[in-house]
C-alpha positions as CSV (number, residue, x, y, z in Angstrom):
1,X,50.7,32.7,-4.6
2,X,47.6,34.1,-3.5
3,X,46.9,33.4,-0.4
4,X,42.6,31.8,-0.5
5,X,45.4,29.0,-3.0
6,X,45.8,25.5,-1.2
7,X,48.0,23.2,-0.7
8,X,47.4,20.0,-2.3
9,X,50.0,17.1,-1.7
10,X,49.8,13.5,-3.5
11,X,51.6,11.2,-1.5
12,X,54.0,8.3,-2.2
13,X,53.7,8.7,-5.9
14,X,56.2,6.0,-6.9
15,X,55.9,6.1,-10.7
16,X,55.0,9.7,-10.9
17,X,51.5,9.0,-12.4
18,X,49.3,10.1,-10.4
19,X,48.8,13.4,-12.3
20,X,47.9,11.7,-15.1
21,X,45.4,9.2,-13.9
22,X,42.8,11.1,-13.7
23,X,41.2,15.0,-14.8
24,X,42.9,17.3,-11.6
25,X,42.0,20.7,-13.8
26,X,38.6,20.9,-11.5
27,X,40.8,21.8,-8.8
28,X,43.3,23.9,-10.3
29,X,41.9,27.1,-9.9
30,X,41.9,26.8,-6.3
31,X,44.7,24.1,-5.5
32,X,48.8,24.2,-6.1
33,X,49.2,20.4,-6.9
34,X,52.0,18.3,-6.0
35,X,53.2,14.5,-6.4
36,X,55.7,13.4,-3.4
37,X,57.2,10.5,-5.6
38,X,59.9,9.8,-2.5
39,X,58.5,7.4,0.6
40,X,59.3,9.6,3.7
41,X,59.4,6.8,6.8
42,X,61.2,9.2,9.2
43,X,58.6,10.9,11.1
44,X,59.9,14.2,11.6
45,X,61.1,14.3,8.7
46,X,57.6,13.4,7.4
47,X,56.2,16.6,9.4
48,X,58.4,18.9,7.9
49,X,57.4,17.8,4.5
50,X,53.6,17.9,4.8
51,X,53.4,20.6,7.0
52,X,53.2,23.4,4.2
53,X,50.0,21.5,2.8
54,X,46.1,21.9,3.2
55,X,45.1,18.8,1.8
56,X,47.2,15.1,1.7
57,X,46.3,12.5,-0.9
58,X,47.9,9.2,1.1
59,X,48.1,6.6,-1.6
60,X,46.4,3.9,0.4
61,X,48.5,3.2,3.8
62,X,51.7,3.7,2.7
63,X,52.6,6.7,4.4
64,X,50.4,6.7,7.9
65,X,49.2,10.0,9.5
66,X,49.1,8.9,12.8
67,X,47.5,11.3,15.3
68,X,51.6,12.4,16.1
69,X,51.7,13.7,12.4
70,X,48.1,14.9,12.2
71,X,48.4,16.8,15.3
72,X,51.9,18.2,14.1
73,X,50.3,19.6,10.5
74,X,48.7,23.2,11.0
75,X,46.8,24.0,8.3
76,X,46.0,20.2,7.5
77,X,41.7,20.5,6.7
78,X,41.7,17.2,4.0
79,X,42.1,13.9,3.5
80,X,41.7,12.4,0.5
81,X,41.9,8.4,0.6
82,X,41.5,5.3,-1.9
83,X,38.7,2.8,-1.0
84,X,36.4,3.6,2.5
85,X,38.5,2.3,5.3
86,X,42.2,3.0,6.3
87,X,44.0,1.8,8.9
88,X,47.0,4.1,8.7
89,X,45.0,7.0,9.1
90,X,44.2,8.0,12.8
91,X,40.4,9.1,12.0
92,X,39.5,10.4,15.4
93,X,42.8,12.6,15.3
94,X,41.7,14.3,12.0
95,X,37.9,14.8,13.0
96,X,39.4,16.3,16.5
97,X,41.2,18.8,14.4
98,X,38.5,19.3,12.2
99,X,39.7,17.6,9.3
100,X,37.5,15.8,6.8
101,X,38.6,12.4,5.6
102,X,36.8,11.4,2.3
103,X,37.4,8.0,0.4
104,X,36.6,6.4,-2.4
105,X,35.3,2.9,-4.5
106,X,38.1,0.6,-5.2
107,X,38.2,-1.9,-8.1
108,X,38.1,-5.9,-6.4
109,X,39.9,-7.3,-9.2
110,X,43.4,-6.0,-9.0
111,X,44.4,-8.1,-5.6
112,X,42.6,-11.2,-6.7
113,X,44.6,-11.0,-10.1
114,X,47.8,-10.5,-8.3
115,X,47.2,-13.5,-5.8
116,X,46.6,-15.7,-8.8
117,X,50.1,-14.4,-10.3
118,X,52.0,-15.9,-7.3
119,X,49.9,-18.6,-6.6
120,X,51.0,-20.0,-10.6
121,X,54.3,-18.6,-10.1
122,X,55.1,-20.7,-7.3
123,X,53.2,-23.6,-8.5
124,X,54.8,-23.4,-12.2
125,X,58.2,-22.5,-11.3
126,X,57.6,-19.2,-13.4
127,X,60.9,-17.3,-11.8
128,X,63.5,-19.8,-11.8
129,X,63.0,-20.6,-15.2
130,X,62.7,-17.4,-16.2
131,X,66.1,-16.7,-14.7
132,X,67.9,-19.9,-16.2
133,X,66.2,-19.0,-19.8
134,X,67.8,-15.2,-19.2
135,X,71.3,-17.2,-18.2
136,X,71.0,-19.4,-21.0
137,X,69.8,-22.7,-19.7
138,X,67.1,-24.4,-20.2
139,X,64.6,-26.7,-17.9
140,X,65.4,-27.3,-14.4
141,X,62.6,-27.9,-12.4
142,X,59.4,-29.8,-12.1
143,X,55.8,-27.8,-12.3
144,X,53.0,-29.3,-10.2
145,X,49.5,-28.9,-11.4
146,X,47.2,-26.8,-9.2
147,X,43.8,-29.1,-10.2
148,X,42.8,-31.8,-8.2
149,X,44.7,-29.6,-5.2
150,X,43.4,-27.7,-2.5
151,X,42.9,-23.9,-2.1
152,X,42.3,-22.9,1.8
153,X,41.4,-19.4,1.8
154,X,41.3,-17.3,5.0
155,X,38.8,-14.7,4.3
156,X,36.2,-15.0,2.4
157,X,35.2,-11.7,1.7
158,X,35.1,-10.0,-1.8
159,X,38.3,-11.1,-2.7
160,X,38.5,-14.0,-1.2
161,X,35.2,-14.6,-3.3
162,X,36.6,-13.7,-6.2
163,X,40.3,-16.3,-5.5
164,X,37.8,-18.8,-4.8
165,X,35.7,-18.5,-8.2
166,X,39.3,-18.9,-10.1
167,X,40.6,-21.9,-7.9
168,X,37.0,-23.7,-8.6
169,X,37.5,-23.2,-12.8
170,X,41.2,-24.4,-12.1
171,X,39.4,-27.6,-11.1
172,X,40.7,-27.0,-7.0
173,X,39.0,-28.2,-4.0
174,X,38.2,-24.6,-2.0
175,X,37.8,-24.9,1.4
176,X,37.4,-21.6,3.6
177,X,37.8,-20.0,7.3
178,X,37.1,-16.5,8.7
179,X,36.0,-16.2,12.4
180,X,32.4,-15.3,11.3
181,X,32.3,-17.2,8.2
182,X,29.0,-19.8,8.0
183,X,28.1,-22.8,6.1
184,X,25.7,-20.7,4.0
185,X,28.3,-17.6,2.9
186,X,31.0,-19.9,2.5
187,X,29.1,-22.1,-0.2
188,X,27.6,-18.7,-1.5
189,X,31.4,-17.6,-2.1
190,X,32.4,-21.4,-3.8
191,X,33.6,-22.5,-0.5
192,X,33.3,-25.2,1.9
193,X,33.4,-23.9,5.6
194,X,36.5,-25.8,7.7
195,X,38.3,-24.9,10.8
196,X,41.3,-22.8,10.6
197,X,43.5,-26.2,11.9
198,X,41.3,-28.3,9.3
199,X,42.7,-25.6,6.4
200,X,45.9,-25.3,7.4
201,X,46.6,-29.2,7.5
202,X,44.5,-30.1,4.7
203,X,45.4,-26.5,2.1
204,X,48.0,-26.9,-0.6
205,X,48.1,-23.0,-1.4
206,X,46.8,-20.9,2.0
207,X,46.1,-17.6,0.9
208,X,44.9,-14.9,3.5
209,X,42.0,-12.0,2.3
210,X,41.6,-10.8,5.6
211,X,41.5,-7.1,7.3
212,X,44.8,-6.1,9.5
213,X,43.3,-5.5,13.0
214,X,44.4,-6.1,16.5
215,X,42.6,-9.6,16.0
216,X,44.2,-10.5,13.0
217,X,47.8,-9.7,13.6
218,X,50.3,-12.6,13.8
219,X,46.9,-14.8,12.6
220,X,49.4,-16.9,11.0
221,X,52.2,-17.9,13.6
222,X,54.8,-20.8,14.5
223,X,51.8,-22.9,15.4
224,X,50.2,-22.0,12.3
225,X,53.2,-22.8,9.8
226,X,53.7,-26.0,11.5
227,X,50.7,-27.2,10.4
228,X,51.3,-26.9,7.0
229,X,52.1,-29.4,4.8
230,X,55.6,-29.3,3.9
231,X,55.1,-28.8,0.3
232,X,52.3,-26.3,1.0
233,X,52.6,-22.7,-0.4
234,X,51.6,-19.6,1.4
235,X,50.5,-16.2,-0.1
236,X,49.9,-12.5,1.2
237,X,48.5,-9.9,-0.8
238,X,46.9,-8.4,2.2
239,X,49.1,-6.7,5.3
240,X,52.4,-8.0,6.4
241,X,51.8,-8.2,9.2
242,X,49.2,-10.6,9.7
243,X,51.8,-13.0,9.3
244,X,54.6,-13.6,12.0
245,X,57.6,-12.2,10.3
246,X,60.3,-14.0,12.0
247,X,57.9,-17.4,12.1
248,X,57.8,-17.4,8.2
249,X,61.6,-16.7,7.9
250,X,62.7,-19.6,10.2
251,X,60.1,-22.0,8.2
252,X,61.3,-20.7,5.0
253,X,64.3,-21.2,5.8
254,X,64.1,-24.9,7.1
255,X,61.7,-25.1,4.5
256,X,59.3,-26.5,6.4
257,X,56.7,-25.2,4.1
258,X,57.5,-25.4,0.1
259,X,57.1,-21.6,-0.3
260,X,55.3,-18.3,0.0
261,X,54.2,-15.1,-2.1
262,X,54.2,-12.2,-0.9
263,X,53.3,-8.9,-1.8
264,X,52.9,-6.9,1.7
265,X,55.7,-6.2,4.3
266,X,55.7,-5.2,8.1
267,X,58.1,-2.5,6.7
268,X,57.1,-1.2,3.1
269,X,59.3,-0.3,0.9
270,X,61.2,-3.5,1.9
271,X,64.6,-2.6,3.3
272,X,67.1,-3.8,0.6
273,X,69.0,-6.0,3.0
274,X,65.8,-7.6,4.1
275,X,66.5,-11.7,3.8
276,X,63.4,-12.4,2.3
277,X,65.0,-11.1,-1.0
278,X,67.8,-13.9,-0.8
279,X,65.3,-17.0,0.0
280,X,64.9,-18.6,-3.1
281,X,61.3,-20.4,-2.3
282,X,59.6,-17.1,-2.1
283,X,58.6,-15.4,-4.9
284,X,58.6,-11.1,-4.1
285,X,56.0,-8.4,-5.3
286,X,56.2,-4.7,-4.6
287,X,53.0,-4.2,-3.0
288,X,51.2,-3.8,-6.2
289,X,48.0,-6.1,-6.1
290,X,46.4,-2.9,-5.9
291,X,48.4,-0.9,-8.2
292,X,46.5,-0.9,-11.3
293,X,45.4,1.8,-13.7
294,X,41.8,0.9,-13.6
295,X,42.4,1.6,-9.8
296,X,44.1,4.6,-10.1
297,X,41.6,5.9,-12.4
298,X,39.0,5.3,-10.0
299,X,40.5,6.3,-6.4
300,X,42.4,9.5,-8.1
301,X,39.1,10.5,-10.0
302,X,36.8,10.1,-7.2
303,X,39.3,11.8,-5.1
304,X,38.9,15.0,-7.1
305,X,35.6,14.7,-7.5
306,X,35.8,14.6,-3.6
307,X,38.2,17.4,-3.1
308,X,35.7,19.6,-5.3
309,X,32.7,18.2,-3.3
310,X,34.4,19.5,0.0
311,X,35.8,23.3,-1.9
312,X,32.0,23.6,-2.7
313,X,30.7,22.9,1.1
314,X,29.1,19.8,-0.3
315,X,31.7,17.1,0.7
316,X,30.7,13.6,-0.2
317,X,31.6,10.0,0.7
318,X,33.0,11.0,4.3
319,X,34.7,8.6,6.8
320,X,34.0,9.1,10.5
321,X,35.8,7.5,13.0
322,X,32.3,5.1,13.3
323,X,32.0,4.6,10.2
324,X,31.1,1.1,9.9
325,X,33.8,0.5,6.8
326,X,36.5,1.6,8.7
């Protein structure tokens, strides 16, 4: 291999698509290209791994590159990420180390789509049935109808937005809490602004659209669950951990609360013997409100068009450690 050649790896390539998702031949008369389909959560092992490459492609936070890893990886001089932010990447590490980091747009229908998937298969009994039909029975349940019920939406952000426009044409009540959330953008997002308490007490289906930070984790607690109606569903198709973990198995477990769906884990890929996968009020998805091919053909193209940006001494769409969307 001659030696001006890089390194280019993609990262946590589950289905091994990521090659074909978008036009890489810009880049392959400079880079060697190569899809890491296999999680690696160890973190040495991690190092050893990606510390022949030049340039990572992280698929979202999946894998982090803490500043341990970053600072561990030699000839590490690019990071290519999907949307503008990511928490899993330690941003001041990489521009220490002279690293750039360069994102990309993301497509805000994906994670909206996928909250409306649990949502109606909680509501409609969608997996139990499913299961009985596949064992040969028949009905054995009762559905309850989502209009005339009320959606409380923490976040109301883009997505949030967009859950909110569905749950108004499904003929729900939305009601709506962020810490910085007014009268004014909550109506402008088909909302009415409540109190976290008043949502949480008054909310047949909580769903959460908000950010993972230091203020947001744990958001939803013992304290929080208990003030659930009992029949009340929750859904996460943001970050794990935002939600108290052990909280949500003890009130799932009592059902205090009629169900959840989730789609995000404190520890992704879920550990097989996790006992979320054996409560039978909670409907599972594999991370995959953003795993989409309209996605991937955005955050994979733009990423090459990135990577050739940066070859060329022209790099665009750049995230700094102040960079207001991180």
């Amino acid at each position: 291999m001659a030696a001006d050649r890089l390194k280019l790896a993609i990262l946590d390539d589950y289905q091994g698509v990521a090659q074909s998702a978008a036009d890489w031949s810009p880049l392959q008369a400079r880079c060697d290209i190569q899809s890491l389909r296999e999680h690696i959560a160890d973190r040495e092992k991690l190092i050893k791994a990606l510390a022949p490459f030049d340039i990572l492609v992280p698929m979202r936070e999946r894998t982090p590159l803490s500043r341990a890893v970053i600072e561990k990886l030699p000839k590490l001089k690019f990071i290519g990420t999907f949307g503008m932010k990511n928490a899993a990447i330690d941003l001041a590490a990489a521009a220490e180390r002279g690293v750039t980091v360069c994102g990309t747009r993301t497509s805000p229908h994906g994670t909206a789509e996928l909250t409306w998937a649990l949502i109606l298969a909680l509501s409609r009994g969608i997996v139990d049935g499913e299961r009985s039909m596949r064992a040969g029975g028949w009905q054995t349940g009762m559905a309850i109808e989502l209009g005339g019920r009320t959606l409380g939406i923490i976040g109301l952000g883009r997505l949030g937005s967009k859950v909110a426009q569905v749950g108004k044409a499904m003929g729900m009540e939305v009601i709506a809490w962020s810490p910085n959330l007014t009268d004014e953008k909550a109506a402008a997002g088909g909302a009415s602004r409540v109190s976290k308490e008043d949502l949480l007490r008054r909310a047949d289906v909580v769903t959460l659209h908000v950010t993972l930070n230091e203020r947001s984790r744990g958001l939803i607690g013992k304290a929080e669950l208990a003030l659930m109606k009992p029949t009340a569903t929750l859904i996460n198709t943001s970050r794990g951990p935002l939600v108290d973990r052990q909280a949500l198995l003890d009130a799932l477990q009592a059902r205090r609360i009629g169900g959840a769906g989730l789609d995000v884990y404190d520890v992704e890929p879920l550990p097989v013997d996790d006992p979320l996968r054996k409560l039978p009020n909670v409907v599972l998805s594999p991370h995959m409100g953003f795993v989409t091919i309209e996605n991937y053909r955005i955050g994979y193209g733009e990423t090459v068009e990135n990577i050739a940006a940066w070859l060329a001494g022209k790099p665009t769409r750049v995230i700094k450690p102040d960079s207001p969307a991180h």
